[in-house]
C-alpha positions in Angstrom: 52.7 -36.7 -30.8 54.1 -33.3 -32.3 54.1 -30.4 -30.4 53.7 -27.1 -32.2 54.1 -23.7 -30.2 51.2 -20.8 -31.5 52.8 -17.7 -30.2 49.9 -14.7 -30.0 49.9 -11.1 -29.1 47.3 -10.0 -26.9 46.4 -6.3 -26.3 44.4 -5.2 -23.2 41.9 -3.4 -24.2 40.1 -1.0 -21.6 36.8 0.0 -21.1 37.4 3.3 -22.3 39.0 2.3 -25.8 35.4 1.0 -26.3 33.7 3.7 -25.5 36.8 5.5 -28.3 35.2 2.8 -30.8 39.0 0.7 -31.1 37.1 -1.9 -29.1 38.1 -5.6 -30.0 34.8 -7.7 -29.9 36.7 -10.7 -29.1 38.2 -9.4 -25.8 36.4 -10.3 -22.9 35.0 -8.5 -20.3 35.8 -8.5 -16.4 33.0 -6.9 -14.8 29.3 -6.8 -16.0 29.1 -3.1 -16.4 31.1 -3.5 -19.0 29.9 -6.8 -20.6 26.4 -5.0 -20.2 27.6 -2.0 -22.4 28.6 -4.4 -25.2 25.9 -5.7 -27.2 27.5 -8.8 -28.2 28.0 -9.4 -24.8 24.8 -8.5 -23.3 23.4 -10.6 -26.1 25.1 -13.8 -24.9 23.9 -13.0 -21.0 20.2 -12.6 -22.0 20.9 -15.9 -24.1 22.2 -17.9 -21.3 19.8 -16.2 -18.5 16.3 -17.3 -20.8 18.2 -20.6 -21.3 17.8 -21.0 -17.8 14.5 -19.8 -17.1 13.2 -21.7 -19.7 14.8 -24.9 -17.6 13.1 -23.9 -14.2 16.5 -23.8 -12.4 15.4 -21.8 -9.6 11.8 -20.1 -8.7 12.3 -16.9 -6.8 11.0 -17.0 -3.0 11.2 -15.3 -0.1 14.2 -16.2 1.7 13.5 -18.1 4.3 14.6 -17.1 8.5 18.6 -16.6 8.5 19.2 -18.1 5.3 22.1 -16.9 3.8 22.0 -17.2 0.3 25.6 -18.3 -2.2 26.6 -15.4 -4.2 26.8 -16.1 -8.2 28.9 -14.3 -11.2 29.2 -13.4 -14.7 31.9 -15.3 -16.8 32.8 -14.5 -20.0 35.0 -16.2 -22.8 35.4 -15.9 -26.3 34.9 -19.3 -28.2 37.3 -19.9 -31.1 37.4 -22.6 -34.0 40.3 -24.2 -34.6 41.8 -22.4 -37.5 41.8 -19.8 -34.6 39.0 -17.6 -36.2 36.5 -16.5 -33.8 33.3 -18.2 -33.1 31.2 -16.8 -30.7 30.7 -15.0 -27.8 30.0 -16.9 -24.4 28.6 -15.9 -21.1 27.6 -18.1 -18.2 26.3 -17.7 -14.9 28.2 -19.8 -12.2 27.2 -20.2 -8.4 30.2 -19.3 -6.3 31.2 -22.4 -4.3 33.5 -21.0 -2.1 30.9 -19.6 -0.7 28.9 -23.4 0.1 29.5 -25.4 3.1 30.1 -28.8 3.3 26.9 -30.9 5.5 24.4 -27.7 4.4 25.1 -26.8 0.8 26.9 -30.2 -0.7 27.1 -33.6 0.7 29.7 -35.1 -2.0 31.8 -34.2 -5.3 33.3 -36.2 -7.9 35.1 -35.1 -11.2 33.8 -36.7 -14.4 37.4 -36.7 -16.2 38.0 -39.4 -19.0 42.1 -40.8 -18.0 44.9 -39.5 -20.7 46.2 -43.2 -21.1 42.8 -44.1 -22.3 42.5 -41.7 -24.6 45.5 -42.7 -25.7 44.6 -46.3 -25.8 41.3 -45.5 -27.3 43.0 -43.4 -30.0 46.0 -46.4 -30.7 42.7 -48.6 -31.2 40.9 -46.4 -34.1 44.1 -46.1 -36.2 44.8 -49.8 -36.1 41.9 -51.1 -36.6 40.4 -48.0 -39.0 37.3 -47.4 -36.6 35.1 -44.1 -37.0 35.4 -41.9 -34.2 32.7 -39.2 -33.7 32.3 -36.4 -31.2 29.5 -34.3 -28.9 29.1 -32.1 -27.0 26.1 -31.7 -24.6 24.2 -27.9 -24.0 24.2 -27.0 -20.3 25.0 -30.4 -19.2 25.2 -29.3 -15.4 21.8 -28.2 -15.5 20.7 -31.7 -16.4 21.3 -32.6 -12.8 19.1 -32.8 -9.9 19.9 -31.0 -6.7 19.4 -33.2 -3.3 19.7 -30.4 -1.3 18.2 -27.1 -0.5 20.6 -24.1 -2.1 19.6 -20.6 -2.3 21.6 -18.1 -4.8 21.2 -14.3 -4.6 19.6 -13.1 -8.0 21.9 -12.9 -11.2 23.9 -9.3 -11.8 22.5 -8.0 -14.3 18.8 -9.3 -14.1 17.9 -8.8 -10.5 13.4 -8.4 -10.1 11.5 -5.7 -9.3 11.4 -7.8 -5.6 15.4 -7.1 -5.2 15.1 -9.2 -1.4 13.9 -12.6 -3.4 16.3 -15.6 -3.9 16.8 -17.9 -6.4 15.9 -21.9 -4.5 18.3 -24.0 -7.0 16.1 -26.6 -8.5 19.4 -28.3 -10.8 23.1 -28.3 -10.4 23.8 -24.9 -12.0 27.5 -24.5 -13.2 30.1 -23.9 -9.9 27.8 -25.7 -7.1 30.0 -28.4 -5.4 28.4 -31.3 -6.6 27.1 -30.3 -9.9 29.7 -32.4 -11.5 27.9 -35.5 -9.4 24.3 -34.5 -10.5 25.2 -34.4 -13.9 27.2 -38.0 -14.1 24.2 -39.4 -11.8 22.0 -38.5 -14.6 24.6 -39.6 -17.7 24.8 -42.8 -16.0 21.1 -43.3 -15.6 21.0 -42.8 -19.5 24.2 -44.5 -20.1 22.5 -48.0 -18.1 19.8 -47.7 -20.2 21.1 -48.3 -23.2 23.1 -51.2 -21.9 26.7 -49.8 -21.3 29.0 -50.3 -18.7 31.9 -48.1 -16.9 35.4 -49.5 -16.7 36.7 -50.9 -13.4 40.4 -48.7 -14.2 37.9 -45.3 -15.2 34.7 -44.7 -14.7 34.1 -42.1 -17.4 34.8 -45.1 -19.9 32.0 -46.4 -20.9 31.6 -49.9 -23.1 29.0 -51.8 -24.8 29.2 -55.1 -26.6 26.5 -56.9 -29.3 27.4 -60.4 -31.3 27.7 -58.1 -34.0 29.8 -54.9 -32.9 31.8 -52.7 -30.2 31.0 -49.4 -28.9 33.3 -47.4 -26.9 32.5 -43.7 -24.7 34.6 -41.7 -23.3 33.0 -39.1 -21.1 35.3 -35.6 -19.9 32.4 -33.5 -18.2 30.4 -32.9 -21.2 32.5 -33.6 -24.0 31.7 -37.1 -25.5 33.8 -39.2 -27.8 32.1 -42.5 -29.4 34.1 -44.8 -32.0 32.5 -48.1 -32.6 33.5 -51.2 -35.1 30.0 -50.0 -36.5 29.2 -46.6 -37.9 25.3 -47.5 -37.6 26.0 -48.0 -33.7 27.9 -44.4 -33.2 24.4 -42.6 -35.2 22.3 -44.6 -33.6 23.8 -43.6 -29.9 24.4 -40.3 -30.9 20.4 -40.4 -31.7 19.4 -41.7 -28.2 21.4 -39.0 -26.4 20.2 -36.3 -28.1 16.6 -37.3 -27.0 17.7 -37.6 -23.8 19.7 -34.1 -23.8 20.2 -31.3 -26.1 23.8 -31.3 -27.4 25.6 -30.5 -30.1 27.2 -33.0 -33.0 30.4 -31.8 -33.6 31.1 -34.3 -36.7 34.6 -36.6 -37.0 36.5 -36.4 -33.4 39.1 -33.4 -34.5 39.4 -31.3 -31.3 39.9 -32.4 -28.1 41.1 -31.0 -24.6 43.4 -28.9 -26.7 44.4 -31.1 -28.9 43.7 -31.3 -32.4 43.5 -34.9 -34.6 43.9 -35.2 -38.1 43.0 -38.0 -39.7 44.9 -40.1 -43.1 43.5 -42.2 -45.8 45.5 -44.6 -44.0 43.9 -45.0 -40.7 47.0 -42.9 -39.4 46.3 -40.3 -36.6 48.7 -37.2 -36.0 47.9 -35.3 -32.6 48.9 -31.6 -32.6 49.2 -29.9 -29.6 49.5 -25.7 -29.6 
């Protein structure tokens, strides 16, 4: 693997050098007053908060007798491709877990982290034997998960109702709840079962299937998928299946991944480059 160092200069930008018009629309915001005075910015809140009233993750009722409701925040970050241009502006609304306790508001966690040695392994695999390897990326995959217990949130800064004492009852797993991570591999693996694959006993976010006529390998970090197969029809046809299961994006030949980037010669050779 090479390792090549990307040295950038970053300049803080304040609130009132975008008021002065020397903004930078890429800089990202720490507070929602001032994410809400930035149009790009308040576009990609009202993007993610109808994204999840258009999910049901939460009705809002009355809070129930000393119910004391998890706080939630704003968190911003600029997506880039990467060539390092900018690509777009995110904003997503997390539960604060510190604020959960363990019996009331979670019962379990679990991490759905794919091992480095078997990406590796994976990886050694493709180039030798000159596999395609394809790569997706799921929309909201926390909110795909069901909630088994009872969590109230306070209402979302920003976007808090005319009836300013409601709560929000957490249908799904919204992003920064405890077990989110769990609900949303509960659900994968429902989906994953179905269409006849089976985890590894060494790592359970590798995930295997095997006809007379091909091999189908998944590796799973939260809700980044990776698919090579000995079979190009197999990866499209997977690919196909989890889309109707959950909205994701295809993200084309695997080229990106957990800050690494893969290119790919005529060869079958693979160079990892890590900035």
């Amino acid at each position: 693997m090479t390792t090549r160092a990307k040295v950038g200069v970053f300049k803080l930008k304040t609130y009132a050098s975008y008021k002065e018009g020397s903004y930078d629309h890429t800089v990202e915001p720490h507070i929602v007053k001032e994410a809400m005075a930035k149009p790009e910015w308040l576009k990609a809140m009202k993007e993610e908060h109808d994204a999840l009233i258009r999910n049901d993750i939460w009705p809002l009722v009355d809070p129930p007798p000393g119910c004391k409701p998890i706080g939630c925040k704003w968190v911003f970050k600029s997506k880039f491709n990467v060539d390092g241009s900018f690509q777009r502006h995110k904003a997503r609304l997390v539960a604060k877990r510190y604020h959960q306790r363990e019996g009331f508001g979670f019962k379990e966690t679990f991490s759905l982290v794919i091992k480095p040695s078997m990406i590796r392994t994976v990886l050694s695999l493709v180039a030798s034997q000159h596999w395609p390897i394809h790569q997706v990326d799921i929309n909201n995959a926390f909110l795909h998960g069901d909630l088994q217990e009872t969590v109230y949130m306070t209402q979302p800064p920003g976007f808090v109702s005319s009836d300013k004492h409601k709560v929000c009852k957490l249908l799904k797993a919204l992003y920064g709840l405890k077990q989110a991570p769990r609900s949303w591999f509960h659900k994968l693996s429902l989906t994953l079962r179905s269409l006849e694959f089976n985890s590894a006993k060494s790592d359970i976010s590798f995930v295997m299937r095997f006809t007379p006529t091909s091999k189908t390998y998944v590796l799973v970090y939260v809700d980044d998928i990776i698919i090579t197969s000995s079979s190009s029809s197999e990866i499209t046809s997977f690919i196909v299946h989890l889309n109707n299961k959950f909205s994701l994006k295809d993200l084309g030949p695997f080229y990106f991944f957990l800050d690494i980037e893969v290119k790919h010669y005529s060869d079958g050779g693979i160079l990892l480059s890590q900035y």
